[in-house]
C-alpha positions as CSV (number, residue, x, y, z in Angstrom):
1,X,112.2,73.7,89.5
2,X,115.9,71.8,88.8
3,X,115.8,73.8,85.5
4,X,116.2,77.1,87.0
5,X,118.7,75.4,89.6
6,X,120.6,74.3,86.6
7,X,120.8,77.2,84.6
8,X,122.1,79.6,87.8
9,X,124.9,76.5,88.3
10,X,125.8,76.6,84.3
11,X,125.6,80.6,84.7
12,X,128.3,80.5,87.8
13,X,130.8,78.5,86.4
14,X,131.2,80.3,82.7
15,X,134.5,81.7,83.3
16,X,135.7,78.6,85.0
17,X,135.9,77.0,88.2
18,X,139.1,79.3,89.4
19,X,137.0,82.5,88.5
20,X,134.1,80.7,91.0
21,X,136.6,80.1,93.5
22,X,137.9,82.9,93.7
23,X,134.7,85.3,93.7
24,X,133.4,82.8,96.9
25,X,136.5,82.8,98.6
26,X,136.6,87.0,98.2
27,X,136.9,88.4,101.8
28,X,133.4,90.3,100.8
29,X,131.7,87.6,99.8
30,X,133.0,85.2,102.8
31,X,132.3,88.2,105.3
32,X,129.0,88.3,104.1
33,X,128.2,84.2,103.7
34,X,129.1,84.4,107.9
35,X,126.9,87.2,108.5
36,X,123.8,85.8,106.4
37,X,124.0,82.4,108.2
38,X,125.0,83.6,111.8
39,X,121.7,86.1,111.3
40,X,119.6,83.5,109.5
41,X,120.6,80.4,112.4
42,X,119.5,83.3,114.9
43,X,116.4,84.6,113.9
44,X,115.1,80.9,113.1
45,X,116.0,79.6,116.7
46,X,114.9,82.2,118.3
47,X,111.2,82.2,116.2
48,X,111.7,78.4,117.0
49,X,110.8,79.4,121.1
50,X,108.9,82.3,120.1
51,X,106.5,80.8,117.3
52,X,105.9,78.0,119.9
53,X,105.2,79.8,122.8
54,X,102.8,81.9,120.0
55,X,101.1,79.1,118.5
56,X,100.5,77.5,122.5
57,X,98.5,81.0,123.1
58,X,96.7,81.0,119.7
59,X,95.5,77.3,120.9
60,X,95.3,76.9,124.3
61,X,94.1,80.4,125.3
62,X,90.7,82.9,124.6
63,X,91.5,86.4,125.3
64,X,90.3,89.8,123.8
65,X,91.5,90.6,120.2
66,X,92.7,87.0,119.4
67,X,91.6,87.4,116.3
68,X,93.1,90.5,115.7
69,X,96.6,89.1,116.7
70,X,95.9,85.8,114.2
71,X,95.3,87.7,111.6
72,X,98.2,90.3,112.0
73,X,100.8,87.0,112.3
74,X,100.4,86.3,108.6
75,X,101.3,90.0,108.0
76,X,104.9,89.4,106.7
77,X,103.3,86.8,104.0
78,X,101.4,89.2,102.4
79,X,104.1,92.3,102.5
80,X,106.2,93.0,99.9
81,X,109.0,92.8,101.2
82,X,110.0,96.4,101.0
83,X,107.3,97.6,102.6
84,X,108.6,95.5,105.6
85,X,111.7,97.3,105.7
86,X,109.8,100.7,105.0
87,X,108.0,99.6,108.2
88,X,111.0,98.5,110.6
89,X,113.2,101.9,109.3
90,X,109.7,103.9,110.4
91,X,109.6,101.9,113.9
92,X,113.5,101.8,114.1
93,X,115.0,104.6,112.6
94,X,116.3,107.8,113.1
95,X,112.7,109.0,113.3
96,X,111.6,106.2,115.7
97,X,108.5,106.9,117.9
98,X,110.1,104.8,120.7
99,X,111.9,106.9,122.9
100,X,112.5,107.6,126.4
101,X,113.4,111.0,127.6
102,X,112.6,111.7,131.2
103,X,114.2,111.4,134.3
104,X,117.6,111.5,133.0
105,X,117.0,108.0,131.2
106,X,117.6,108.6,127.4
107,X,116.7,105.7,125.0
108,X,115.7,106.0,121.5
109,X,115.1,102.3,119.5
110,X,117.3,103.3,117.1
111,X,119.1,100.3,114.9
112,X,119.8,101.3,111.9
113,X,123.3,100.1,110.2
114,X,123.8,97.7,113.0
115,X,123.8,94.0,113.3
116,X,120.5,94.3,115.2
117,X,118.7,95.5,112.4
118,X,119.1,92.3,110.1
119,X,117.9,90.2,113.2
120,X,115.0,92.2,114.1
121,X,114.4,92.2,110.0
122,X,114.8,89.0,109.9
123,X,112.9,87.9,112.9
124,X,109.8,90.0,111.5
125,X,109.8,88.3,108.1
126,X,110.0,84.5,109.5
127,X,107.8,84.3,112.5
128,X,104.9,83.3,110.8
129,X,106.2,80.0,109.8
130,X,106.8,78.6,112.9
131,X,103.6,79.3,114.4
132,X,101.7,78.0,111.4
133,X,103.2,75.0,111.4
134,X,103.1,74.0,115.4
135,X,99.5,75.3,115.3
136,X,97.7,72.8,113.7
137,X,99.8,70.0,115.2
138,X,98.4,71.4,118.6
139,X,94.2,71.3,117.5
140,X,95.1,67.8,116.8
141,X,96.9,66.8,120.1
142,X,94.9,64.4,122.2
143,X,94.3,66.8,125.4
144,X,93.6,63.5,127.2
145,X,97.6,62.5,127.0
146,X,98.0,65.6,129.2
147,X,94.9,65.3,131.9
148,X,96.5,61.3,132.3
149,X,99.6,62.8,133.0
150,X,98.4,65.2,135.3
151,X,96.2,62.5,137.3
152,X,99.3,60.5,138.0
153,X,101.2,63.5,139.3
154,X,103.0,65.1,136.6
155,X,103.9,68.9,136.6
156,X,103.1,71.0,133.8
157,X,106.6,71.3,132.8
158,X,107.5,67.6,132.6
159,X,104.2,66.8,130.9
160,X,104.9,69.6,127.9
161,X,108.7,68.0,128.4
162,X,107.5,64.2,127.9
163,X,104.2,64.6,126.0
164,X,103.7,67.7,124.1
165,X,107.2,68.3,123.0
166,X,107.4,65.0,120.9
167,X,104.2,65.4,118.9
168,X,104.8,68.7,118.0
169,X,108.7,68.7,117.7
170,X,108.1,67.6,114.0
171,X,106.2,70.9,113.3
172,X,108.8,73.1,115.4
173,X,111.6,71.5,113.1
174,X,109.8,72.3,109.6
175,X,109.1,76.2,110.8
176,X,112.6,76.6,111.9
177,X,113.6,75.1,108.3
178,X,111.4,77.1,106.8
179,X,112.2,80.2,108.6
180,X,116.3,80.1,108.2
181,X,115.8,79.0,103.8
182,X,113.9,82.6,103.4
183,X,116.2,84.1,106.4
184,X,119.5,83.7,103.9
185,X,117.6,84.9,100.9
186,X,115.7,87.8,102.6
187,X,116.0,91.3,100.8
188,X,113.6,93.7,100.8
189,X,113.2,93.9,104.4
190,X,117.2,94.2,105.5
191,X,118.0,96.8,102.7
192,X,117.2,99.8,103.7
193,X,117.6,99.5,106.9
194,X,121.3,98.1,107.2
195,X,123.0,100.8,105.2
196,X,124.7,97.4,103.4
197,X,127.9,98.2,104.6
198,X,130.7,95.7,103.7
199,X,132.0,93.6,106.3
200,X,129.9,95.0,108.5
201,X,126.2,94.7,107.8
202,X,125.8,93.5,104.0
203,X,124.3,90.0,103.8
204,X,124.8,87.7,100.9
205,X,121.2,88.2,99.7
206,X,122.3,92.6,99.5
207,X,125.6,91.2,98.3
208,X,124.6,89.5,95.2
209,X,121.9,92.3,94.5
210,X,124.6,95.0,94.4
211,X,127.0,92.7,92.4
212,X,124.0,91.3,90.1
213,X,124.9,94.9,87.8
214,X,128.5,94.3,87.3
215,X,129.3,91.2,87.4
216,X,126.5,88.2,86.9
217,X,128.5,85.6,87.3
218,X,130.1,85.9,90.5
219,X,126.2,87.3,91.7
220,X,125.3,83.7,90.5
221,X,128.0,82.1,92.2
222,X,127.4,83.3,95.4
223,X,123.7,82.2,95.0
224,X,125.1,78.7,94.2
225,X,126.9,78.6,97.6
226,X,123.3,80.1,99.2
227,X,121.6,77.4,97.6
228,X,123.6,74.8,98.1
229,X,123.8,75.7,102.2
230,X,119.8,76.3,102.7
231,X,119.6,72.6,100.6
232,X,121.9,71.2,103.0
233,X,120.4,72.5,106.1
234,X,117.0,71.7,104.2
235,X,118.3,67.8,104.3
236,X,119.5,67.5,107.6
237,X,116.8,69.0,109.5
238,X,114.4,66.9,107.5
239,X,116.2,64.2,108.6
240,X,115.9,65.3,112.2
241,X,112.2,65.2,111.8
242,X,111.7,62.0,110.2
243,X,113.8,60.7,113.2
244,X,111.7,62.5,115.7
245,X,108.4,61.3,114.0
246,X,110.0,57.7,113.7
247,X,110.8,57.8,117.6
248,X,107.1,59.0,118.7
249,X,105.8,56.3,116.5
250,X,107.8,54.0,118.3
């Protein structure tokens, strides 16, 4: 793994550290580094709330077609992932099937080229990961914690506050890590359906795709600065969990 890592780093720096700088500091590339991590920090807090509230119904609740749903969660793990974005621009394209004509109300789902379409590409691709890691903390959860609290007069809210929000904060933290890392890499799914448009809806990931052709080395150099940011995040939030798992402990 820290050979490939070190042969895109050798690979970015070839024509010298000004040549890195300056491909980096481009207004392109910057425009695009802001969009990819103000997308990717979206979609991965929201899935944070979502996959949660997901995972709770998964566990807690029996209902018709549970199955069904399980199953289809795991969906965006075994998509390529431009058959993802085949299946957003088919639900919200041009062509979408979700419109409203009829009493003078006109809607039509239509988000293609905007901003909304990297989030709602994004948000398809990393929901799984959140659920799949707060799910099996919640098998495991003592269900006795919460009937205790209940006997001695605690709501529902301050006993998922107090009890079940600790234990399963750990698993929360690693889906939402999980979920931002392949956010700022994500491809397939955000290509077609953005119109890559500079400064406006390219993404670093689309960015070093198109560049990847003419010139390598800056592609590689704004993969370093990708890496490098997903690592970092990668650190702190792993921090924040052994923190969180340290204080339940205690």
């Amino acid at each position: 793994m820290a050979l490939p890592i070190a042969a895109l780093a050798w690979r970015s720096t070839q024509k010298g550290g000004a040549n890195f700088w300056d491909v980096i500091s481009s207004p392109e590339a910057v425009a695009a580094l802001k969009l990819t991590l103000a997308m990717a920090a979206l979609a991965a807090l929201t899935n944070a709330v979502l996959g949660t509230v997901t995972a709770w119904v998964l566990v807690r609740d029996d209902f018709r077609g549970k199955s069904i749903l399980n199953a289809v969660i795991d969906l965006p793990f075994a998509l390529p992932t431009i058959v993802a974005g085949l299946v957003l621009l088919a639900l919200y394209g041009i062509k979408t099937p979700l419109k409203v004509d009829a009493g003078g109300v006109h809607f039509k789902a239509d988000i293609t080229f905007t901003r909304w379409a990297i989030f709602m590409a994004l948000l398809f691709v990393t929901l799984p990961f959140v659920i799949r890691t707060v799910q099996p903390v919640l098998h495991e959860l003592d269900r006795e914690m919460e009937e205790a609290a209940a006997s001695l007069g605690a709501g529902s809210f301050t006993t998922f506050r107090r009890i079940v929000l600790p234990n399963i904060l750990p698993g929360i933290l690693s889906g939402l890590t999980m979920a931002f890392a392949r956010a700022c890499g994500e491809v397939g799914s955000v290509v077609l359906i953005t119109g890559n448009l500079p400064f406006k809806t390219e993404v670093a990931s689309v960015f070093v795709l198109q560049r990847s052709a003419s010139d390598p080395i800056g592609a590689a150099a704004v993969s370093v600065v990708l890496l490098t940011i997903s690592f970092a995040v990668l650190l702190v939030i792993g921090g924040l969990r052994r923190w969180a798992t340290r204080h339940e402990r205690a």
